[in-house]
C-alpha positions in Angstrom: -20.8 8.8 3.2 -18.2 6.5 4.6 -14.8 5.4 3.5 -13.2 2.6 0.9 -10.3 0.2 2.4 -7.8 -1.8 0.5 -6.3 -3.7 3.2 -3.1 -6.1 2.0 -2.0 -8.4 4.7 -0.3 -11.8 4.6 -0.1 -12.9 8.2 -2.0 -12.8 11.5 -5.8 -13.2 11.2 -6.3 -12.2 14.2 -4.5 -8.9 13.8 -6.8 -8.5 10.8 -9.8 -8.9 13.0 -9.0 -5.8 15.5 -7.6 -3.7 12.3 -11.3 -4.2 10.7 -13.0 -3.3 14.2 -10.7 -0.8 14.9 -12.2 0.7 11.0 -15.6 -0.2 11.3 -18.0 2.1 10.6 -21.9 1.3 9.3 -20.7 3.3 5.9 -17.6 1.8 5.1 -16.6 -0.7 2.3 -13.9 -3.0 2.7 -11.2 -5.1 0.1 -9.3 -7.5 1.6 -6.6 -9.9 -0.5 -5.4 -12.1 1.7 -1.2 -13.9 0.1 -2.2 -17.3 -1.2 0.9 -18.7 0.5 -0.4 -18.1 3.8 -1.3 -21.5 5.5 -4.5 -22.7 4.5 -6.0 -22.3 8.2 -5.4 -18.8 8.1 -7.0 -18.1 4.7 -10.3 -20.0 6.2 -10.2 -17.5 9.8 -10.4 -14.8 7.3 -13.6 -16.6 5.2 -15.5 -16.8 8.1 -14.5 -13.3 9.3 -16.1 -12.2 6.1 -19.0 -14.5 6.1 -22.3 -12.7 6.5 -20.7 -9.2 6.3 -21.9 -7.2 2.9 -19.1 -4.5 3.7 -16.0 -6.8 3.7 -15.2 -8.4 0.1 -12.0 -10.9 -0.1 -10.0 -10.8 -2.8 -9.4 -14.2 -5.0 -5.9 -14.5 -3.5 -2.3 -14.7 -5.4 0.9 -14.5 -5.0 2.7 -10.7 -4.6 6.3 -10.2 -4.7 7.8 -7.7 -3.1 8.5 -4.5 -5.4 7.0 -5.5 -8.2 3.8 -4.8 -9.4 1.9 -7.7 -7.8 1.1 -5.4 -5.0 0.0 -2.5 -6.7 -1.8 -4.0 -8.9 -3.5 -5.9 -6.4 -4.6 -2.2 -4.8 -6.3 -1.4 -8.5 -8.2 -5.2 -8.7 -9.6 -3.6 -5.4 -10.3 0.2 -6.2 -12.2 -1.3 -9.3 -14.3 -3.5 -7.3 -14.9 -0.4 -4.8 -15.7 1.9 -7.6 -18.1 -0.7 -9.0 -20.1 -0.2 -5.5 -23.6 1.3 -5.6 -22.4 2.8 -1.5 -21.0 6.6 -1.6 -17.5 6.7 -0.4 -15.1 9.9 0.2 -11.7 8.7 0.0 -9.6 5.4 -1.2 -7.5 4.2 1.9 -4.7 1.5 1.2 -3.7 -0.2 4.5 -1.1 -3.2 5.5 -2.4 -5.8 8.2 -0.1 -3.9 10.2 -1.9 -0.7 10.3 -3.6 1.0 12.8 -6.2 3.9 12.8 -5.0 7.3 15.1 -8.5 8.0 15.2 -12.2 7.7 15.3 -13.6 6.5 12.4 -16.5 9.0 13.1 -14.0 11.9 13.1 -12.0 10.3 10.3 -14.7 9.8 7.8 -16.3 13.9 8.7 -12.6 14.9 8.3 -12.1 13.4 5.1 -15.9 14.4 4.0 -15.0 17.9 4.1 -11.7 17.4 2.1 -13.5 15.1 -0.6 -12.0 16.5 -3.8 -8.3 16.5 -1.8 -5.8 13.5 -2.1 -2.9 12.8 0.7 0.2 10.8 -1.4 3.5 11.6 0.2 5.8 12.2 -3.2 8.8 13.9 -4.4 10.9 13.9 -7.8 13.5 11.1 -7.8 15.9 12.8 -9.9 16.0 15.8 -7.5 15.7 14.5 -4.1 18.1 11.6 -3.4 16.0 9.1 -1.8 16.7 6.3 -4.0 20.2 5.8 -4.8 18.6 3.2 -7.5 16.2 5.5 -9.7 17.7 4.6 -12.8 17.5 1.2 -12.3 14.0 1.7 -11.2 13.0 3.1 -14.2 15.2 1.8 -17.0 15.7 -2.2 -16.1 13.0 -4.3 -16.8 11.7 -6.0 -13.6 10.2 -9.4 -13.6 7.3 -10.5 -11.4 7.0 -14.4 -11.8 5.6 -16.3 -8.9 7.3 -19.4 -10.6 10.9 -17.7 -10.9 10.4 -16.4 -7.2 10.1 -20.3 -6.0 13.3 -21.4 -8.5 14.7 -18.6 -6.4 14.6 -20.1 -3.4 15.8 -23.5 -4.3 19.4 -23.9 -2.7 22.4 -23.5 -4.9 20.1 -23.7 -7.9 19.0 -19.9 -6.6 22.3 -19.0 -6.1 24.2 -20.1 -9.3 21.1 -18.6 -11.4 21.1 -15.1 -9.5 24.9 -14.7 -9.9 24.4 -15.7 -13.8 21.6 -13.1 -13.9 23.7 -9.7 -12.1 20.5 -10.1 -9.7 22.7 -10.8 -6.5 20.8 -8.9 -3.5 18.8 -7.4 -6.7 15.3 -8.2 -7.4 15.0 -10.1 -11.0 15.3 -8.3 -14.2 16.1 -8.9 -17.7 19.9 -9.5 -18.9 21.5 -6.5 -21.0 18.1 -4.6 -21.6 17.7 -0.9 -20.7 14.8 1.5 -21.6 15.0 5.0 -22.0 13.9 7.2 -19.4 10.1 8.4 -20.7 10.2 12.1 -21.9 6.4 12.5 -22.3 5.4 12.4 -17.8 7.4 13.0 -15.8 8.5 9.9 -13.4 7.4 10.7 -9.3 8.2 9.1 -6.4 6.6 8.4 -3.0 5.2 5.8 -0.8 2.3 3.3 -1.4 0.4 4.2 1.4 -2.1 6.8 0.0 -5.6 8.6 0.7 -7.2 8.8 -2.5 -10.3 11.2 -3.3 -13.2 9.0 -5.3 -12.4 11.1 -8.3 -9.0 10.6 -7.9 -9.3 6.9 -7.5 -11.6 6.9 -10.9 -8.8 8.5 -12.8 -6.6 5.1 -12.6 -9.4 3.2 -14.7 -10.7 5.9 -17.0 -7.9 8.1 -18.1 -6.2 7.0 -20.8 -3.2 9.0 -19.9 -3.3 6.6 -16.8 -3.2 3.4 -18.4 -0.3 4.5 -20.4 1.8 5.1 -17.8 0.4 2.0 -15.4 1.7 0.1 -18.4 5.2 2.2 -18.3 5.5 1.9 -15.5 4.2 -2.3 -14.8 7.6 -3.4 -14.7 9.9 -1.0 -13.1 11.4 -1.7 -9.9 9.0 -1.2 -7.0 6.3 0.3 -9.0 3.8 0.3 -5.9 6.4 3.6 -4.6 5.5 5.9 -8.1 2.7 4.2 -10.2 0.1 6.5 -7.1 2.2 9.7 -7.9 3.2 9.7 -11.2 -0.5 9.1 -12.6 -1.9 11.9 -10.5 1.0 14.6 -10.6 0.6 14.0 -14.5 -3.1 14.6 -14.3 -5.7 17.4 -14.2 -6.1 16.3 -10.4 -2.5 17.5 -9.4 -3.0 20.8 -7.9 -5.9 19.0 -5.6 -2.8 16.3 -3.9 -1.3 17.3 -0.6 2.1 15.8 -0.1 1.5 14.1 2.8 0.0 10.6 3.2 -0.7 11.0 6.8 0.9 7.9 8.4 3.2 8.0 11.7 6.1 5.7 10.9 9.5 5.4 11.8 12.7 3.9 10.4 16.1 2.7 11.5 17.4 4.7 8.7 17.3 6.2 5.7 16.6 3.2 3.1 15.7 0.7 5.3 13.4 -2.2 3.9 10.6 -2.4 6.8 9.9 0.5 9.0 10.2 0.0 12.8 7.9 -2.1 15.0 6.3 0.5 17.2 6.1 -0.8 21.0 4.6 1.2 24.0 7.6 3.6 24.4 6.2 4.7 21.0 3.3 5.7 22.7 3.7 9.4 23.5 5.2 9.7 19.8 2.1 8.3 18.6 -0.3 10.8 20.4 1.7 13.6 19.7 1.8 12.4 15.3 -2.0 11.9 15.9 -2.5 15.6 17.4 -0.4 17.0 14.2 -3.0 15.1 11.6 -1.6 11.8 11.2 -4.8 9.3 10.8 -2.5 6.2 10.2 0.3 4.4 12.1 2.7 1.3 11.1 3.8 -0.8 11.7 2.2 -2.8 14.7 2.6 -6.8 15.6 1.1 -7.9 19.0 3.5 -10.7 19.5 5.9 -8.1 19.7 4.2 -5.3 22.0 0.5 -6.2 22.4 0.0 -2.9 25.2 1.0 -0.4 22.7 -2.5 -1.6 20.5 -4.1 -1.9 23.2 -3.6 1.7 24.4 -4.6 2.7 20.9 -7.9 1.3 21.0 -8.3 2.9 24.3 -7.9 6.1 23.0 -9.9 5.2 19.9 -13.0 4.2 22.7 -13.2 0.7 21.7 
């Protein structure tokens, strides 16, 4: 029994490449979507990197905007097509191209064997815990994911003069003078997008009808890809079997940064030491930047 992978990436083939080897394992399945505004080039590296390989499936590429549910719901085109799958799998695994495993795969996917019916989402309640300083805006504006307004967006002056008309100045898009109420019937969690999903856990999001309803809630709130994962399975039968903690090694500038950190070598030690406490995942990773600190991973990995 191997190990499902939605892997969302929209630069550096090549990257892609040693993520995927770095994975591989004879029983794993793996999604890839691939932005469709990557350069053409890159899109056919990525063909041919799937060509002839029955484990890696490529996504019909689109457009996803950040914090809106583009990206999330890219992650469900791909749990459905992994559920659809005839190969046994343990766990769901979302991924960036920017990952990295901590790991063997052959001690990852025994590890996660023995904790099949368990789920690792990091999450906490918004209302409670003051991550967000946004949450009711999160919840109660009504977000808009338009690949078409995106590109008005970026038109110069045009952009500016419509964001400033809008309220959306250093705001993602949402529409004018319209509020929802917060939902009284589940209750709203927070958390990150990178998640470990059980099979059963990952069959919920399709099945339950309790989980379409709040998909659909939820579809255009602001960065729905951070509580769509936590709210449908702290909502569900399946709650007592998630552990909060997603098991990924990153770090941040600070609290409420946009992108975590670019790890380098000095991360190194850091790394080891997350990796000996349970982490299985670290972000994020760019070999322009520091190429030895991958390198030294995959070492350790025995590639």
């Amino acid at each position: 029994m191997g190990l499902a992978y939605c892997i969302l990436a929209h630069k550096n083939p090549a990257q892609i490449a040693r993520l995927l080897q770095a994975i591989a394992h004879p029983d794993n399945l793996y999604v890839l979507h691939y932005e469709k505004r990557a350069p053409r080039a890159e899109h056919e590296a990525l063909a041919r990197l799937a060509e002839g390989n029955p484990q890696l499936h490529l996504l019909a590429s689109r457009h996803i905007s950040w914090g809106r549910f583009s990206q999330i719901g890219t992650q469900l085109k791909a749990m459905e097509h992994l559920l659809r799958s005839d190969r046994k799998w343990s766990h769901f695994i979302t991924l960036s191209g920017q990952d990295f495993p901590l790991k063997p795969q052959t001690d990852m996917v025994r590890e996660l064997a023995e904790a099949a019916t368990s789920s690792f989402v990091s999450f906490f309640d918004p209302f409670v815990e003051p991550y967000w300083n946004n949450v009711e805006d999160r919840i109660g504006r009504v977000h808009i994911d338009m690949a078409a307004l995106e590109a008005l967006l970026k038109i110069p002056f045009l952009g500016r003069r419509l964001r400033a008309l809008c309220g959306w100045t250093n705001q993602m898009p949402f529409v004018p003078l319209v509020r929802r109420a917060r939902p009284d019937w589940f209750r709203f969690i927070g958390g990150s997008n990178h998640v470990i999903l059980s099979r059963v856990a990952a069959a919920c999001f399709s099945t339950d009808p309790t989980a379409r309803r709040i998909i659909q809630r939820l579809r255009h709130s602001g960065h729905p890809d951070e509580s769509i994962f936590q709210s449908v399975l702290l909502n569900s039968p399946l709650a007592s079997s998630v552990v909060n903690d997603d098991r990924r090694a990153i770090r941040w500038e600070s609290h409420g940064a946009p992108s975590p950190l670019t790890l380098t070598l000095a991360d190194l030690p850091w790394l080891r030491e997350e990796r000996s406490r349970g982490k299985l995942f670290a972000r994020k990773f760019d070999p322009n930047v520091d190429n030895e600190v991958l390198a030294q991973l995959e070492k350790d990995l025995g590639l």
